[in-house]
C-alpha positions in Angstrom: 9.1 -9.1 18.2 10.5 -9.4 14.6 7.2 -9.4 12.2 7.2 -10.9 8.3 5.1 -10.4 5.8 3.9 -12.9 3.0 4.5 -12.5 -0.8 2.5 -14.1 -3.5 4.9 -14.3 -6.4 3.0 -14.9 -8.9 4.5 -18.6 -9.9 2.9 -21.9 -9.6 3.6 -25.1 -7.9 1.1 -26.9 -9.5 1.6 -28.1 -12.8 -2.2 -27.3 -13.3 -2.4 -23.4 -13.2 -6.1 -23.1 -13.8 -6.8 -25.7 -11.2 -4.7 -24.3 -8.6 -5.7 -21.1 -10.0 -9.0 -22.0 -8.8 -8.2 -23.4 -5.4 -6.6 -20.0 -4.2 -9.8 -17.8 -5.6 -11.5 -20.2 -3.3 -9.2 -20.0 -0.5 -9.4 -15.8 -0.8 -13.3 -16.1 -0.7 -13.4 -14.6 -4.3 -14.9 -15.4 -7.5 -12.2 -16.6 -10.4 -12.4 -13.2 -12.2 -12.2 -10.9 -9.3 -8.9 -12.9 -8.1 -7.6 -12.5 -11.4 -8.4 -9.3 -11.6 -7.8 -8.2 -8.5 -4.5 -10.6 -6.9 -3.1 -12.3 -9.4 -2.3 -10.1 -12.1 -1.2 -7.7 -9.0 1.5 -10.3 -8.1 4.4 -9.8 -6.6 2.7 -8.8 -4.0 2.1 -8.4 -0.2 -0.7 -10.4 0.6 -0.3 -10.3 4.8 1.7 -7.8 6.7 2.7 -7.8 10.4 3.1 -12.1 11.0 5.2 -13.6 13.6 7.5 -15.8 12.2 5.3 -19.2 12.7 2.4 -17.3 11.6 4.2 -16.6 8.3 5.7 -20.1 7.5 2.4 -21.4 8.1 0.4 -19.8 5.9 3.6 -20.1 3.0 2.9 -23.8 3.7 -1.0 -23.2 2.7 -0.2 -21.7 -0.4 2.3 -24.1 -1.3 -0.2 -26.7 -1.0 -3.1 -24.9 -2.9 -0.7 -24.8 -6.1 1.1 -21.4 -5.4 4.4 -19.9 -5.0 5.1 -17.6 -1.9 7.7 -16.3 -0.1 8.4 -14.4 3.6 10.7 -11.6 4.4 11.4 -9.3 7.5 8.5 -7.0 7.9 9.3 -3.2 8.0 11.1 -2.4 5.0 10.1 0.6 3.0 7.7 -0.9 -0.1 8.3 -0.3 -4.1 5.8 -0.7 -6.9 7.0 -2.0 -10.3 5.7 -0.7 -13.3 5.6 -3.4 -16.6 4.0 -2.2 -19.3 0.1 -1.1 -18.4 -0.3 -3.1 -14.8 1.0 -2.0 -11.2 2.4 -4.8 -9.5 3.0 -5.1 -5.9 3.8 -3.5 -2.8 6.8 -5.3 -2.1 9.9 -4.8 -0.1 12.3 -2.8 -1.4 15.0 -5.4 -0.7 13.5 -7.2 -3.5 13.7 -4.9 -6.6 16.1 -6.7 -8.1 14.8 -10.0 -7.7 11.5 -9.5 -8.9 12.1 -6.6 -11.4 12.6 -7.4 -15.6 14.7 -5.5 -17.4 11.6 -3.3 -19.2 10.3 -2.5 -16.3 10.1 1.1 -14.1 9.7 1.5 -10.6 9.0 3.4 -7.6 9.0 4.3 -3.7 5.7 4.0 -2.0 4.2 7.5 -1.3 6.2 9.0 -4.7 4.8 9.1 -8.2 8.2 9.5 -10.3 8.4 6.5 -12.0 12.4 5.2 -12.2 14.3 2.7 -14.6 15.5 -0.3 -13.5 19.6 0.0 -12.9 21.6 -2.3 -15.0 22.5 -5.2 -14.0 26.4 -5.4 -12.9 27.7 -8.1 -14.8 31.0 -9.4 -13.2 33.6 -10.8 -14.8 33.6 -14.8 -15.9 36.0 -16.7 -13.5 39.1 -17.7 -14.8 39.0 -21.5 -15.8 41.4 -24.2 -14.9 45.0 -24.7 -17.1 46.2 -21.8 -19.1 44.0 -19.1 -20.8 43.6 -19.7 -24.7 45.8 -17.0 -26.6 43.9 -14.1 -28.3 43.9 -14.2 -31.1 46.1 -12.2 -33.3 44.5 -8.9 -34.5 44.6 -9.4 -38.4 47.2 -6.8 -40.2 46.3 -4.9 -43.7 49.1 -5.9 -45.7 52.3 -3.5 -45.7 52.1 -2.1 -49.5 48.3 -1.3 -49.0 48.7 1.3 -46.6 52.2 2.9 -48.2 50.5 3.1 -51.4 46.5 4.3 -50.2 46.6 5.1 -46.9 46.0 8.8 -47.8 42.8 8.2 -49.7 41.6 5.6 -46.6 41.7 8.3 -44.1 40.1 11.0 -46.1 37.3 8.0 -46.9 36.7 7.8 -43.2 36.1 11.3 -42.4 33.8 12.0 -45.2 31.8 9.3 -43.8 32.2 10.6 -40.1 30.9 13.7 -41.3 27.8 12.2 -43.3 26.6 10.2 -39.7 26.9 13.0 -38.0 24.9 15.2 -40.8 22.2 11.9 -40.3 22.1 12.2 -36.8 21.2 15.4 -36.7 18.7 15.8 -39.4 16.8 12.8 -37.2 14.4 13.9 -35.4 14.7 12.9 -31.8 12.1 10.1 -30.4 8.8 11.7 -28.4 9.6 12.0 -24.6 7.5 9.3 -22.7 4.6 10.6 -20.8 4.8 10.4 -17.4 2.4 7.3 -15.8 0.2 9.6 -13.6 -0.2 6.6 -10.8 0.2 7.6 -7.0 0.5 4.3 -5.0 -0.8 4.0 -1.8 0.7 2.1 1.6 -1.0 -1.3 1.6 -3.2 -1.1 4.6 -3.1 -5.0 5.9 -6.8 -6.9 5.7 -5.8 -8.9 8.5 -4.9 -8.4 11.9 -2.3 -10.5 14.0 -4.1 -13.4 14.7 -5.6 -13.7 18.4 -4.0 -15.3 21.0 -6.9 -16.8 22.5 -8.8 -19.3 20.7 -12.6 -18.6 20.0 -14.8 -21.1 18.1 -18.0 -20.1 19.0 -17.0 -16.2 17.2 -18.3 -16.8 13.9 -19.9 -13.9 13.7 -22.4 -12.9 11.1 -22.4 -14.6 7.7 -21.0 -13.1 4.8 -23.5 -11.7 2.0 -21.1 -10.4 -0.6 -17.7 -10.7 -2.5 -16.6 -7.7 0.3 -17.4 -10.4 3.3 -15.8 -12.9 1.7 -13.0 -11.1 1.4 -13.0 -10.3 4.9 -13.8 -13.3 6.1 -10.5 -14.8 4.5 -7.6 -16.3 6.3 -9.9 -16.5 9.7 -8.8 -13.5 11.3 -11.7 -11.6 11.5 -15.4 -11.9 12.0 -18.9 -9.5 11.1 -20.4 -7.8 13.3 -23.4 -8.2 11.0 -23.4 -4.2 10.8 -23.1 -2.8 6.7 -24.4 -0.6 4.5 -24.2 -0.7 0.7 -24.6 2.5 -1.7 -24.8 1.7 -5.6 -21.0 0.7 -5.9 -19.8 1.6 -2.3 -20.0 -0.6 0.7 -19.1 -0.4 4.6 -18.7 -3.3 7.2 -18.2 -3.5 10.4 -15.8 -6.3 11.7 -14.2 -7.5 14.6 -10.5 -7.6 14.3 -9.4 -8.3 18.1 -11.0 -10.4 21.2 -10.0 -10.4 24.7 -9.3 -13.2 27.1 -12.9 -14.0 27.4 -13.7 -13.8 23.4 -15.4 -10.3 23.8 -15.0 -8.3 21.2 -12.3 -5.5 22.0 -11.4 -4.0 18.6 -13.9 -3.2 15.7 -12.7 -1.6 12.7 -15.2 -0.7 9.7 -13.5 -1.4 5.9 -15.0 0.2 3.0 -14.9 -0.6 -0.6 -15.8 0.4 -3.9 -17.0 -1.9 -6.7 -15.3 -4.8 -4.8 -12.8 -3.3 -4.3 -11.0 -2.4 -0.9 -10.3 0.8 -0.5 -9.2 1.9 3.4 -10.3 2.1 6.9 -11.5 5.1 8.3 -10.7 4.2 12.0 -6.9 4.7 13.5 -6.9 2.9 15.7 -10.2 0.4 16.1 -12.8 1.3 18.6 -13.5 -1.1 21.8 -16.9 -2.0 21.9 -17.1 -2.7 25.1 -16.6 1.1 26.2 -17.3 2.9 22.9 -20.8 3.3 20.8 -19.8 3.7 17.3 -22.3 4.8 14.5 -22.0 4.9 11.1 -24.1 6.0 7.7 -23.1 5.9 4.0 -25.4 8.1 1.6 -25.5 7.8 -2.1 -22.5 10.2 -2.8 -20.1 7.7 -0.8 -19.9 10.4 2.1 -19.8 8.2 5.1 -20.5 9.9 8.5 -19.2 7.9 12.1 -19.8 9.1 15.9 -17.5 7.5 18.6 -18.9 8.2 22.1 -16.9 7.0 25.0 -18.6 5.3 27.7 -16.9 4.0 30.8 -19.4 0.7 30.8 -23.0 0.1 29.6 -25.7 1.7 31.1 -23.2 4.6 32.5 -23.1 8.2 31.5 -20.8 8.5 28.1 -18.3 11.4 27.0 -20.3 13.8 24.3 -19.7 11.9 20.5 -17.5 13.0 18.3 -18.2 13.3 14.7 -16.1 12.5 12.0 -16.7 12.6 8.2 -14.8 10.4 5.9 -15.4 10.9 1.6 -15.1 8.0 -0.8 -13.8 9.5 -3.9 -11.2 9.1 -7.2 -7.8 10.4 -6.7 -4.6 9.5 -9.3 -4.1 6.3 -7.8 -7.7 5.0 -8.2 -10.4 5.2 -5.2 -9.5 7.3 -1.5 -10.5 7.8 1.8 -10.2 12.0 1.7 -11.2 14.1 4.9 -14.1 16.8 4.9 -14.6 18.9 2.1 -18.2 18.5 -0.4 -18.4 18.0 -3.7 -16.6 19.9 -5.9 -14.2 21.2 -3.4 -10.5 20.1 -3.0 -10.1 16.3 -2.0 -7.5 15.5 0.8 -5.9 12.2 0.8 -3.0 11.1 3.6 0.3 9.8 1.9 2.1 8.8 4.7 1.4 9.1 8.6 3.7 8.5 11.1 1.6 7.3 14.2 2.2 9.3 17.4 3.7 8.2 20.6 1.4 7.5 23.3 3.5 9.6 26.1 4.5 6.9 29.3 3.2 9.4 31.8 -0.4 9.6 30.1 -0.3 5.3 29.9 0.3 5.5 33.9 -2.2 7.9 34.3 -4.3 6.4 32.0 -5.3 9.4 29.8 -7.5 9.0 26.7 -8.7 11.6 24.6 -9.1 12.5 20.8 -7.4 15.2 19.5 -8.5 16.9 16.2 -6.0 18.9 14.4 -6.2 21.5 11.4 -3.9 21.1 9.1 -3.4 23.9 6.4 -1.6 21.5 3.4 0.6 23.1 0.6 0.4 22.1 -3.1 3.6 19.9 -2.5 1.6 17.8 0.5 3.6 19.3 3.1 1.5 20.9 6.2 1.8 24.2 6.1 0.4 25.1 9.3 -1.3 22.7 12.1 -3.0 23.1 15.2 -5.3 22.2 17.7 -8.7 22.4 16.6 -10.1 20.4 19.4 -7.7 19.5 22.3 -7.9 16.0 24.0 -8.3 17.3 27.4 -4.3 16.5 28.1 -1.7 18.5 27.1 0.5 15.4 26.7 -1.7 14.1 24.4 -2.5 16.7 21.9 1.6 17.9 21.8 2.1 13.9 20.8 -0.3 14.2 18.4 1.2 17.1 16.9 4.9 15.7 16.9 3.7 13.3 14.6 1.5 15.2 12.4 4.5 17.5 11.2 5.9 14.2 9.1 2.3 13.3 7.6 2.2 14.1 4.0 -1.0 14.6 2.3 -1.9 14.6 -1.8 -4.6 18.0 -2.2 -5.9 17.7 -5.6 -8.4 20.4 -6.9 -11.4 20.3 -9.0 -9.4 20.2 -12.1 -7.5 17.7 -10.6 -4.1 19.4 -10.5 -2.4 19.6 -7.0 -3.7 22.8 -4.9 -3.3 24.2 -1.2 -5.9 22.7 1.0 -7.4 22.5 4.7 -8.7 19.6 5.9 -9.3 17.9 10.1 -7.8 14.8 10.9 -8.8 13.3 14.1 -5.6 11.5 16.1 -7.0 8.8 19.1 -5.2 8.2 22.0 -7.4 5.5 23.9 -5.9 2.4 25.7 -7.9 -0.2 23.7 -5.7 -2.9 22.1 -4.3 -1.4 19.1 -4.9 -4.0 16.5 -5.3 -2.9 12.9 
């Protein structure tokens, strides 16, 4: 199925900007300032990922009528940032640079952090108009005796004064080299899930007790699980992000942010509650700890838990997710990851497992070495898992902040839950 996703450009529709201004901060479940802050001055930018194509001219049509501009494209497309002057704007599409880009600005591939000019714009020629062309005009002509009788003097004139511009231009100092904008953009991980096919009224969930909820809560799509924790400036939910035919809960995800902001989610893909007890605990340093113990129903003997520890931290690009380490040692961040292929002959024979691999990571990002550090169980699982691993890229950064070789585990799930993000 062909998926969109939906831009916010930044333009109004209402001819009252701080009243419609208003109406959207509403409509996001944010205060004025944090939208601002946090959306609008972001704009152009990808606001929903992964809609069918109803989905996606539906909620255009909201926007429109709450007083803003948006637009929907194909979904899929490698993203770009644009740089104009000191904000970041976007993700968007890269099919779109040169719609949305101004002529000052810079820009960039998601994942790189070389920032690039703008190409000029091709200017083509103006069409021919209707009739004849106007003559040119006539090129005007020193008169005859001027030349015969100075000529000489005239062309020594002009290379003395060749010689002095290029004496100037020399002796001119040449401008300072602009320093590079140390920014490392990060793929926009979507807030919402696709929306669920059957309808639910009565799963409200729990109500929302911050500007993080609200957030959350936005659009519908999602509902608390009433499960958080919140540590000075750092905060975890819990939140259901898929239901089954019945309106159980079969997807949970936990999203974590810092100072309001969101910053990732530590799960890939959700857990199903319905077979799988999932812990969680933040502490002060914004090290957050999870479990995920398979069970085969409630009440029933479960798999042995897996632990997994997830570090809220800065990184170039503002606040990450990185992967083990402690304080003070090197922080690992995931660029890109390409998700592996759950192999057809483990879906018929319905193997699950979680397989955690080692990677050794170069100062560049590249692995360097992987392997199995824990196998899955299934061979077939944990040589998927390591197909895909080879393409991830990572960012290692050292205590002085300057990129360094690294180790890190990752934990790759292959479980048959529904696979919503």
């Amino acid at each position: 199925m062909d998926t969109y996703c939906l831009i916010l450009t930044g333009e109004f529709t209402d001819p009252d900007p701080a009243a419609a201004r208003a109406r959207l901060a509403a409509a996001f479940g944010m205060t004025p300032e944090a939208f601002e802050q946090k959306v609008w001055q972001r704009a152009p930018l990808i606001i929903r990922q992964g809609l069918d194509a109803d989905t996606a001219t539906r909620q255009r049509g909201q926007l429109g009528e709450l007083g803003a501009q948006a637009e929907t494209l194909p979904g899929g497309q490698p993203l770009i940032w644009l740089l104009r002057g000191e904000r970041v704007l976007g993700p968007l599409p890269d099919s779109v640079l040169g719609r949305f880009g101004k002529p000052a600005d810079r820009w960039c591939h998601d994942g790189d952090d070389s920032w690039q000019d703008l190409p000029p714009p091709i200017m083509p020629p103006p069409l021919p108009t209707a009739g004849e062309p106007p003559p040119l005009p006539a090129r005007p002509q020193p008169p005859k005796g001027l030349l015969r009788r100075h000529g000489r003097w005239l062309a020594a004139a002009a290379v003395v004064v060749a010689l002095a511009g290029i004496w100037l231009h020399l002796r001119t100092p040449a401008p300072p080299a602009t320093p590079p904008v140390h920014y490392v953009p990060r793929p926009l991980q979507p807030m919402a899930a696709a929306a669920p096919a059957t309808h639910c009224p009565d799963a409200a969930g729990a109500a929302a007790t911050g500007d993080e909820d609200r957030f959350l809560l936005a659009g519908g799509e999602r509902s608390l699980t009433g499960r958080a924790q919140r540590q000075g400036d750092n905060y975890v939910a819990e939140a259901v992000v898929g239901r089954d035919d019945r309106c159980r809960p079969d997807a949970v995800q936990l999203y974590v942010f810092h100072d309001g902001v969101f910053v990732g989610t530590p799960l890939d893909p959700p857990v199903d509650p319905r077979h799988t007890r999932l812990d969680f605990s933040l502490d002060a340093q914004g090290q957050i700890d999870y479990t995920v113990q398979r069970c085969e129903s409630p009440g029933t003997s479960c798999n042995p838990a897996e632990h997994f520890r997830v570090r809220l931290q800065p990184s170039d690009g503002g606040w990450a997710l990185t992967y083990g380490g402690a304080p003070g040692a090197a922080r690992v961040e995931i660029v890109s990851r390409t998700a592996p292929k759950y192999p057809a002959e483990a879906v018929r024979q319905r193997h699950e497992g979680t397989v955690l691999l080692a990677f050794t990571i170069g100062s560049d990002g590249s692995p360097l070495d992987i392997r199995v550090a824990q196998s899955s169980g299934f061979a077939e699982l944990d040589a998927a898992a390591l197909d895909a691993a080879r393409q991830w890229r990572f960012r290692a950064l050292g205590p002085d902040g300057h990129a360094t070789t690294a180790s890190t585990r990752v934990p790759v799930r292959f479980h048959l839950d529904k696979p919503a993000l």
